[in-house]
C-alpha positions as CSV (number, residue, x, y, z in Angstrom):
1,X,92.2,-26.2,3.2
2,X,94.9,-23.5,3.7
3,X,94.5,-20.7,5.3
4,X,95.1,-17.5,3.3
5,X,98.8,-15.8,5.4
6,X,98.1,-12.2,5.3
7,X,101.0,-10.1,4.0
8,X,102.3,-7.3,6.5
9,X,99.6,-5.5,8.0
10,X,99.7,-1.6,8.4
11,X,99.4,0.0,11.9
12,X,96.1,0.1,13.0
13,X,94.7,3.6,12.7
14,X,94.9,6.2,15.3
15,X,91.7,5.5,18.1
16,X,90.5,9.2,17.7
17,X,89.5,7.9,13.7
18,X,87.8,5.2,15.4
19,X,85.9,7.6,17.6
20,X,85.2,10.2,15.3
21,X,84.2,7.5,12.8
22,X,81.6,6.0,15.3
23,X,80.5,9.3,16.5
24,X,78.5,10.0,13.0
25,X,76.1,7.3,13.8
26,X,75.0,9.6,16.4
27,X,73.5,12.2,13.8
28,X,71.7,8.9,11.6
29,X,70.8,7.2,15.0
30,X,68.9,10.9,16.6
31,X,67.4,10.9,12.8
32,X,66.4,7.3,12.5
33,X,64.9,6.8,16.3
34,X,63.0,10.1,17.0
35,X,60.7,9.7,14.0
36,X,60.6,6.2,14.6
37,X,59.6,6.5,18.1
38,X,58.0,9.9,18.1
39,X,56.7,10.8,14.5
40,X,53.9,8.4,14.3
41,X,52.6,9.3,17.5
42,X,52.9,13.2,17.1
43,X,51.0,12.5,13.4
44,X,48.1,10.3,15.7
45,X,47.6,11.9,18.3
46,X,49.1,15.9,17.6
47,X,48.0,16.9,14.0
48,X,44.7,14.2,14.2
49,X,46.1,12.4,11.0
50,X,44.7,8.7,10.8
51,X,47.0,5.7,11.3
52,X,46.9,4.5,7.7
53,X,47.6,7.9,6.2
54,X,50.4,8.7,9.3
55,X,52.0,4.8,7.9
56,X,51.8,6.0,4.5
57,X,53.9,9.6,5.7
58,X,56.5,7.5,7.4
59,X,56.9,5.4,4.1
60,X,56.4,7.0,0.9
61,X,60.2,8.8,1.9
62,X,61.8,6.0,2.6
63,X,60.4,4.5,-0.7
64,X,61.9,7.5,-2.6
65,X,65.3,7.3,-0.3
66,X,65.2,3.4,-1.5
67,X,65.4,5.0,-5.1
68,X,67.8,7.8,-4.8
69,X,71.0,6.5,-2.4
70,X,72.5,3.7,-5.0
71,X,72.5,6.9,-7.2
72,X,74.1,8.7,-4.2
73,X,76.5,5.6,-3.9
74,X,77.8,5.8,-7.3
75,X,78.1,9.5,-7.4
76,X,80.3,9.1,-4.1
77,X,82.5,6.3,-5.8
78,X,82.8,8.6,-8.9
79,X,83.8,11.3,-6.9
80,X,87.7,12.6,-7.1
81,X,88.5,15.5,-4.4
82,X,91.4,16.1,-1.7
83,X,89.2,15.0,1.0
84,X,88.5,11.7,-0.6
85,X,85.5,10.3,-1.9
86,X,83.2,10.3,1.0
87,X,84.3,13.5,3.2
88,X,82.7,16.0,1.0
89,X,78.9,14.4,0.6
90,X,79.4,13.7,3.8
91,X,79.8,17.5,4.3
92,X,76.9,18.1,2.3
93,X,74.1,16.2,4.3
94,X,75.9,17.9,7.6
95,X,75.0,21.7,6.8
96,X,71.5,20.0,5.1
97,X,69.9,17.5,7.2
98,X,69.8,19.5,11.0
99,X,67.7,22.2,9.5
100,X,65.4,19.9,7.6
101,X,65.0,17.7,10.9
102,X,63.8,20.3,12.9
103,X,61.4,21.8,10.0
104,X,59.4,18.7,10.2
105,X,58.4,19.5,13.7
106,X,58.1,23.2,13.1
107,X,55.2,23.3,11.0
108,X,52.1,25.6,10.3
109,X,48.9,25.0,12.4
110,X,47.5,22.4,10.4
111,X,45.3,19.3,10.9
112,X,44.7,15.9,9.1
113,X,45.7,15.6,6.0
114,X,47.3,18.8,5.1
115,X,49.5,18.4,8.0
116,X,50.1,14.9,6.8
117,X,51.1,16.6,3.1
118,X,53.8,19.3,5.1
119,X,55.4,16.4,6.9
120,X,55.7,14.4,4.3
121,X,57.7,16.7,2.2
122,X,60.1,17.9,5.0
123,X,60.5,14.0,5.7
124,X,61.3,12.8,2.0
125,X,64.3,16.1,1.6
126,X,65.2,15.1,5.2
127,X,66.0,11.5,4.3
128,X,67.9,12.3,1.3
129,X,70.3,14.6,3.1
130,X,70.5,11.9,6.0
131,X,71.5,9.9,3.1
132,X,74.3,11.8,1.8
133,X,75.8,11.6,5.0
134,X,74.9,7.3,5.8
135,X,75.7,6.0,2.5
136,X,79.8,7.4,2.6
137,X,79.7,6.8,6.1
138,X,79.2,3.5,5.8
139,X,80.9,2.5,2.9
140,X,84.6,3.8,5.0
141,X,85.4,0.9,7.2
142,X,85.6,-1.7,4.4
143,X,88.0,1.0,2.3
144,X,89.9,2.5,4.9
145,X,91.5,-1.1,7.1
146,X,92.3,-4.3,5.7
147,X,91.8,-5.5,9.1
148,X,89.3,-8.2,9.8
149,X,89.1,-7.4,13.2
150,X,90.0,-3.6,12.7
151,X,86.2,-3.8,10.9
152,X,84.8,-4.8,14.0
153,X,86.4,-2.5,16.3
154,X,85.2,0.6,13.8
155,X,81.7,-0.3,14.4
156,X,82.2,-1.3,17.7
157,X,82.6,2.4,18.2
158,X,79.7,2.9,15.6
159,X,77.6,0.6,17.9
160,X,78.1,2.9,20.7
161,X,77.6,5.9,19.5
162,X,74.1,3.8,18.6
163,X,73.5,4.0,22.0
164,X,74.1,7.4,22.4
165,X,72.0,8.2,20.0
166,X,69.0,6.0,21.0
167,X,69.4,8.0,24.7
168,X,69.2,11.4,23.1
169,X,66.4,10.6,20.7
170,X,64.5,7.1,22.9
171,X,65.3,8.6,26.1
172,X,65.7,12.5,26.4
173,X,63.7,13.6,23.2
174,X,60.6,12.2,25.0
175,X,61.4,14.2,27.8
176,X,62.3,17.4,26.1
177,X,59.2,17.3,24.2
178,X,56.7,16.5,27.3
179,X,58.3,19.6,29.0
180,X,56.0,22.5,27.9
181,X,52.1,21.7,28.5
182,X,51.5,22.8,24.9
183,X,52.7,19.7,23.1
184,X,53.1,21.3,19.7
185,X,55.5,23.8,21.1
186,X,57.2,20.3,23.2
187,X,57.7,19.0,19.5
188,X,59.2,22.5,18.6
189,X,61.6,22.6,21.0
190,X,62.4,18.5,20.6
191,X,63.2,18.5,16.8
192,X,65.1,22.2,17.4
193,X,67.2,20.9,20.4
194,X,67.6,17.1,18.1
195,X,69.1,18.8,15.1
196,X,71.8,20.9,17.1
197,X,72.9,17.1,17.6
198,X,73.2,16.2,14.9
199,X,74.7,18.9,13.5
200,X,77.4,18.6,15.8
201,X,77.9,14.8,15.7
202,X,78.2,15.1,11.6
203,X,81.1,17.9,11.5
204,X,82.6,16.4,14.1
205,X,82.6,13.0,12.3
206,X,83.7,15.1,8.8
207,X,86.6,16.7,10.3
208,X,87.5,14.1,12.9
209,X,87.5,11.3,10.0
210,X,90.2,13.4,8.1
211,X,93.4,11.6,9.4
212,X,92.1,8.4,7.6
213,X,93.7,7.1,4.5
214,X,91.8,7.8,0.9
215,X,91.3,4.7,-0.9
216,X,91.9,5.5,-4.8
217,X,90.2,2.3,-6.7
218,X,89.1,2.8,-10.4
219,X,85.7,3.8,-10.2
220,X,82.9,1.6,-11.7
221,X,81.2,3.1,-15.3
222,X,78.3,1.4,-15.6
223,X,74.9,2.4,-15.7
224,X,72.9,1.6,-11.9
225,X,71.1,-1.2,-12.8
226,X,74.4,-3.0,-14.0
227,X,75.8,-2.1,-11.1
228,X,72.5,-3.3,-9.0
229,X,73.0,-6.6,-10.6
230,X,76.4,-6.9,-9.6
231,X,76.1,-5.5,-6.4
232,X,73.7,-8.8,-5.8
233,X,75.5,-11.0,-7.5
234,X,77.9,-10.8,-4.2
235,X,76.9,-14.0,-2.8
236,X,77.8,-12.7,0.7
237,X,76.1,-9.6,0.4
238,X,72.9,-10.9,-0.9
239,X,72.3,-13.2,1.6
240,X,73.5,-10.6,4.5
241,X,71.6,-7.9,3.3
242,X,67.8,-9.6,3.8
243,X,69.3,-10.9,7.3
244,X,70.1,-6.7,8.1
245,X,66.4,-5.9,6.5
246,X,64.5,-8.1,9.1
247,X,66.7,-7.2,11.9
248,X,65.8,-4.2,10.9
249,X,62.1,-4.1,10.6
250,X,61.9,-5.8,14.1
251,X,63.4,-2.8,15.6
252,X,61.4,-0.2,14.0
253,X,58.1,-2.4,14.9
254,X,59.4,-2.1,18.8
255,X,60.4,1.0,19.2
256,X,58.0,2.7,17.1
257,X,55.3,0.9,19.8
258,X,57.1,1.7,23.3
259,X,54.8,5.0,23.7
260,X,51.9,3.9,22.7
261,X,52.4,0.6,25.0
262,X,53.6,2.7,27.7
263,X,50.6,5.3,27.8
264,X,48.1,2.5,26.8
265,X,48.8,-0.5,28.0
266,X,51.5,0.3,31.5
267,X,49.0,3.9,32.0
268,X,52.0,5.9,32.2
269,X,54.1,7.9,29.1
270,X,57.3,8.6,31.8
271,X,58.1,5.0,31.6
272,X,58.7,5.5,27.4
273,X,62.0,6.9,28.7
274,X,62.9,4.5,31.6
275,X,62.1,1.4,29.0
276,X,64.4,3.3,26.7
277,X,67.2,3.9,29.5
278,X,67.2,0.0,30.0
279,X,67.7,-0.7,26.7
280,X,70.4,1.9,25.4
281,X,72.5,1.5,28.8
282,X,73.0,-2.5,27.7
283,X,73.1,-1.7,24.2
284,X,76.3,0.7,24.4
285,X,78.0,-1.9,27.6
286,X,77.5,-5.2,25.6
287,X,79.1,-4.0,21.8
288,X,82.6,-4.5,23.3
289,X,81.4,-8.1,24.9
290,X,79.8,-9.1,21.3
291,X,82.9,-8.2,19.0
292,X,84.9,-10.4,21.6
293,X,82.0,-13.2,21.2
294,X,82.4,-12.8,17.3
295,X,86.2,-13.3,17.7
296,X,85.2,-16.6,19.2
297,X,82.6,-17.9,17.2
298,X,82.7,-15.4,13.7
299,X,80.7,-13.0,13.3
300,X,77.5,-14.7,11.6
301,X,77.2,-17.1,14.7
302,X,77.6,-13.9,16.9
303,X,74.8,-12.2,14.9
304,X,72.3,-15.1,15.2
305,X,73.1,-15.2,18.9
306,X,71.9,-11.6,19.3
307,X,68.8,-12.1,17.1
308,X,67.4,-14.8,19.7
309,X,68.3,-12.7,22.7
310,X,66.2,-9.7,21.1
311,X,63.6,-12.2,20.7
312,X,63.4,-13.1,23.8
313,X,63.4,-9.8,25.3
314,X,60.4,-9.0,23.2
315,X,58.4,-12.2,24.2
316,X,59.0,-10.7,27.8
317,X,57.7,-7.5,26.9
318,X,54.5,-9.5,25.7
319,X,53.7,-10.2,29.3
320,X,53.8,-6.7,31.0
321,X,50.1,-7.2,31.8
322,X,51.4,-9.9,33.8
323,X,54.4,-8.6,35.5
324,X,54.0,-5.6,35.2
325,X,57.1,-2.7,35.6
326,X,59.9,-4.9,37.1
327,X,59.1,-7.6,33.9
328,X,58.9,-5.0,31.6
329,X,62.9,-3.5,33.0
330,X,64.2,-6.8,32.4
331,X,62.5,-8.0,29.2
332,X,64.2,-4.4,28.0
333,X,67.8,-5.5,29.1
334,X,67.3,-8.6,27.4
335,X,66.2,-6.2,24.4
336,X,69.3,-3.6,24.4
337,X,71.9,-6.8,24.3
338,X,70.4,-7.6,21.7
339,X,69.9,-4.9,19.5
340,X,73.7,-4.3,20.2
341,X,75.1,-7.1,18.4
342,X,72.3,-6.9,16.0
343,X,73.6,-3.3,15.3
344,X,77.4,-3.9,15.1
345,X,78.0,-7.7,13.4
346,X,75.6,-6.7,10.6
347,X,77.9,-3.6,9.8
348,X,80.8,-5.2,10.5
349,X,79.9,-8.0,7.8
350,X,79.0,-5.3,5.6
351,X,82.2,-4.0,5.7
352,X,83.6,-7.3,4.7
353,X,81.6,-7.7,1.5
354,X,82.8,-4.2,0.7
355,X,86.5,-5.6,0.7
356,X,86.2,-9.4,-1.0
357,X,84.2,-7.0,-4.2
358,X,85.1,-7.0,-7.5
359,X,88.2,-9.5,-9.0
360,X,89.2,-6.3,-10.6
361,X,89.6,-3.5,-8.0
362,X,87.0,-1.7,-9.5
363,X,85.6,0.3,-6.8
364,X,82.2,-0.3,-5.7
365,X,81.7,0.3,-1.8
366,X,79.5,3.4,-2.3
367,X,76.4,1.0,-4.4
368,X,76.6,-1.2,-2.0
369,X,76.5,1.0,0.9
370,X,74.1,3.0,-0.7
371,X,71.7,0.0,-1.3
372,X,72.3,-1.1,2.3
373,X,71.4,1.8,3.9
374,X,68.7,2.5,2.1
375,X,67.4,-1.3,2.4
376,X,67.6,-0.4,6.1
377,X,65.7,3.2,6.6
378,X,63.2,1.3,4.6
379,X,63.2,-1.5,6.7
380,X,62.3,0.4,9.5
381,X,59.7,2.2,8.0
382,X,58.0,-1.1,7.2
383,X,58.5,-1.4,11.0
384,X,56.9,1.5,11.9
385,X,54.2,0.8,8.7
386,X,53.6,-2.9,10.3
387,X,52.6,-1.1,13.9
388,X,50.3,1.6,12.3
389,X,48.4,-1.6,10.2
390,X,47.9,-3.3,13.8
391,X,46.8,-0.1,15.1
392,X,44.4,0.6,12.1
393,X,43.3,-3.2,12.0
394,X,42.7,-3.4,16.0
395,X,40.7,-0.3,15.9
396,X,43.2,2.6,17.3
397,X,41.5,5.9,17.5
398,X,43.6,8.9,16.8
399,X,43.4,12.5,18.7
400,X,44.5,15.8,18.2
401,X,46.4,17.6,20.8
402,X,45.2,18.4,23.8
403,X,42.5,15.3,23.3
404,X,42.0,12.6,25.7
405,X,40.6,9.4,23.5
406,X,39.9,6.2,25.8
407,X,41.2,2.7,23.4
408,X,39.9,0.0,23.6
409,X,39.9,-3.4,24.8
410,X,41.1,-4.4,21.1
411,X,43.8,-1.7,20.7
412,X,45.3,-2.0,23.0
413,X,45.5,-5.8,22.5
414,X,46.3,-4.7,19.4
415,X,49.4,-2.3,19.7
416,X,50.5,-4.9,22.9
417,X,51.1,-7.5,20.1
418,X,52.2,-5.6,17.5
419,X,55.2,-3.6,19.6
420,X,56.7,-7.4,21.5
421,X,55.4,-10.2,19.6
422,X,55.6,-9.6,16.0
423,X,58.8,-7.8,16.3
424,X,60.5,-11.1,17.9
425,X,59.1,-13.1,15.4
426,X,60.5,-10.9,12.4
427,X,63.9,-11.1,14.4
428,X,64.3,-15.1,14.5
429,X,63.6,-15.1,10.7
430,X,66.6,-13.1,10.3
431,X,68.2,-16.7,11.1
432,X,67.4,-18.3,7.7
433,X,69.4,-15.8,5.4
434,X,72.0,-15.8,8.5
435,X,72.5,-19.8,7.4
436,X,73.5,-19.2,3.9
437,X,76.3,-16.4,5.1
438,X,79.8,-18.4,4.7
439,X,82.1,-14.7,4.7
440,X,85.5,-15.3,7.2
441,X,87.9,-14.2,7.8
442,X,90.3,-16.7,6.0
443,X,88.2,-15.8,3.0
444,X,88.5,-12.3,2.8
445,X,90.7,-10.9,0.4
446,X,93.0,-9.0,2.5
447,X,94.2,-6.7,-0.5
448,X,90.6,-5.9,-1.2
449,X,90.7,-2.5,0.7
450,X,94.4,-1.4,0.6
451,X,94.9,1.8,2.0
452,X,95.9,4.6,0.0
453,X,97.1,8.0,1.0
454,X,97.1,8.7,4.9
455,X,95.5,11.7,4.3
456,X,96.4,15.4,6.5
């Protein structure tokens, strides 16, 4: 078979588009880890809200986010401005989302399930605005290169900026918050100090993006679930995007259960932030090292390769009873190089499907990124959801703050398995979808995503 000779490929784009591009997955990285790490424990064990009920709060939003951003998708490929398509809602969930983030931890004294009922409508007008930032932001890669490579290197810097993100929100959010003795002012002054970032990591990526070129493909004119149907009748994309939905469920199940496993089962909540250090540090080091591997091997290879290393690293995590502390540090390396590749080739593959779309131009990055990153938010929400069910199932007693609740012998067996052993398993059936993925680079058509515009 012959392979497809590109025709003469633009310069690549500037490094600081790169950067600034990458640096927005700060702002959906803080907003996507602290509630997954943080919000189910601060519902538990701060506001006395049962685990069932706290699951259904971390859900029902991503539910209604699950609805709402194809909408947001097509209204960004519809859209017709001198930014582009994609700058301005991006703008829109900037000035939006920061102030909504920090509402959710700024509410009135309330207990059970009144408190549940604030939360949960600060967390379903938070998730939309996150969305009208994500779902432009990730449609840009596949518009704005027609570099198969180029893809890789723009979430390459998107994986990085992961990194960053999972420190501020895994690492230093826990730490911010355990700073005052009162821990509903420590939440306070967590989600205050969380929005400034990403307030500044979303202008920053707005204006810093603005040098890129602006794709102008006929938009698409059909009604959603049209679209919906075509979106899926992508063969690439439908078989990539339940391989991203388990990798992505096996990371919300973990990370939502590091404090719990830390101040249950290891007797000591500091080491939620020195588990989180050992991941993130390997997770930003190793992107570079996996977008090299994916040069050698393609990208789906590359992406299966990471899915068994996460796996592995959780299996570790299952023995901390064992090992204790050193095993735990080293299971969570094993973790972080993981969860790298498992962050970047996914996107990167994404960004592929976006440019082998439809035979006739028509554009229609912003349904599919749209479905995508909602697919994922809810993904990890049924990570989060899976961990509250253990915790329900295995008896898990919640605790308002300031309350000291001993767990028992079958809770904490309980959140153990649920936070290292059913997130590994999830991971390796990420593997079966991976099989059917046949996207390379020979096969993508390289005039797809031809740039438009440079921009000013």
């Amino acid at each position: 078979m012959s392979a497809v000779i590109d025709p003469v490929r633009p310069a690549p784009l500037p490094r600081s588009v790169h950067a600034w591009y990458g640096s927005g997955a700060v702002a959906t990285g803080v907003f996507n880890t602290v509630p997954g790490l943080l919000l189910l424990i601060y519902l538990t064990d701060t506001l006395a809200v049962s685990p069932a009920l706290a699951g259904v709060v971390i859900f029902l939003p991503k539910v209604i986010d699950l609805l709402v951003s194809p909408y947001i998708g097509i209204w960004s490929d519809r859209t017709r401005s001198s930014w582009g398509p994609r700058r301005p809602w991006m703008t829109a969930g900037a000035v939006t989302l920061p102030v909504l983030f920090a509402a959710i931890f700024f509410g009135p004294p309330l207990q059970g399930s009144a408190a549940a009922g604030y939360v949960v409508v600060l967390f379903v007008l938070a998730a939309l605005a996150s969305s009208m930032f994500q779902v432009p932001h990730a449609a840009m890669p596949g518009e704005i290169t027609t570099d198969y490579h180029e893809r890789s290197t723009f979430n390459t810097w998107r994986t990085a900026f992961v990194g960053l993100a999972l420190m501020l929100g895994g690492a230093f959010a826990p730490v911010l918050q355990s700073v005052p003795e009162d821990p509903v002012t420590g939440y306070r002054l967590m989600g205050l100090a969380m929005g400034v970032v990403i307030l500044v990591a979303m202008l920053g990526t707005v204006v810093g993006t603005r040098r890129a070129p602006r794709p102008s493909h006929p938009a698409r004119t059909e009604n959603l679930p049209r679209q919906l149907r075509s979106a899926f009748s992508h063969r690439h994309f439908r078989v990539l995007f339940p391989a991203n939905l388990l990798m992505a469920v096996a990371s919300g199940t973990m990370v939502a259960g590091v404090p719990y496993v830390t101040a249950n089962v290891m007797g000591e909540p500091a080491y939620t932030s020195v588990l989180m250090v050992c991941v993130l540090v390997p997770l930003m080091v190793s992107a570079p090292l996996w977008k090299r591997l994916s040069m050698r091997v393609d990208k789906r290879a590359a992406a299966g390769y990471a899915a068994i290393v996460f796996a592995l690293g959780g299996l570790g995590l299952l023995l901390i009873p064992v090992w204790g502390v050193p095993g735990a540090v080293s299971s969570s390396v094993l973790v972080g190089v993981g969860l790298s590749g498992t962050n970047l080739l996914p996107w990167s593959m994404l960004a592929d499907c976006l440019a082998t779309g439809d035979a006739s131009g028509r554009r229609q990055g912003g349904v599919l990124s749209g479905v995508w990153t909602s697919g994922e938010a809810m993904a990890q929400a049924v990570g989060t959801g899976l961990l509250s069910m253990c915790l329900a199932v295995s008896g898990y007693v919640e605790s308002g703050a300031g309350q000291v609740v001993e767990q028992s012998e079958d809770a904490l067996r309980g959140m153990l398995l649920g936070s290292t052993l059913l997130p590994a398993v999830v991971m390796l059936t990420c593997l079966v979808p991976l099989m059917f993925y046949r996207l390379t680079r020979d096969e993508v058509s390289v005039g797809a995503g031809e740039r438009v515009g440079t921009g000013a």
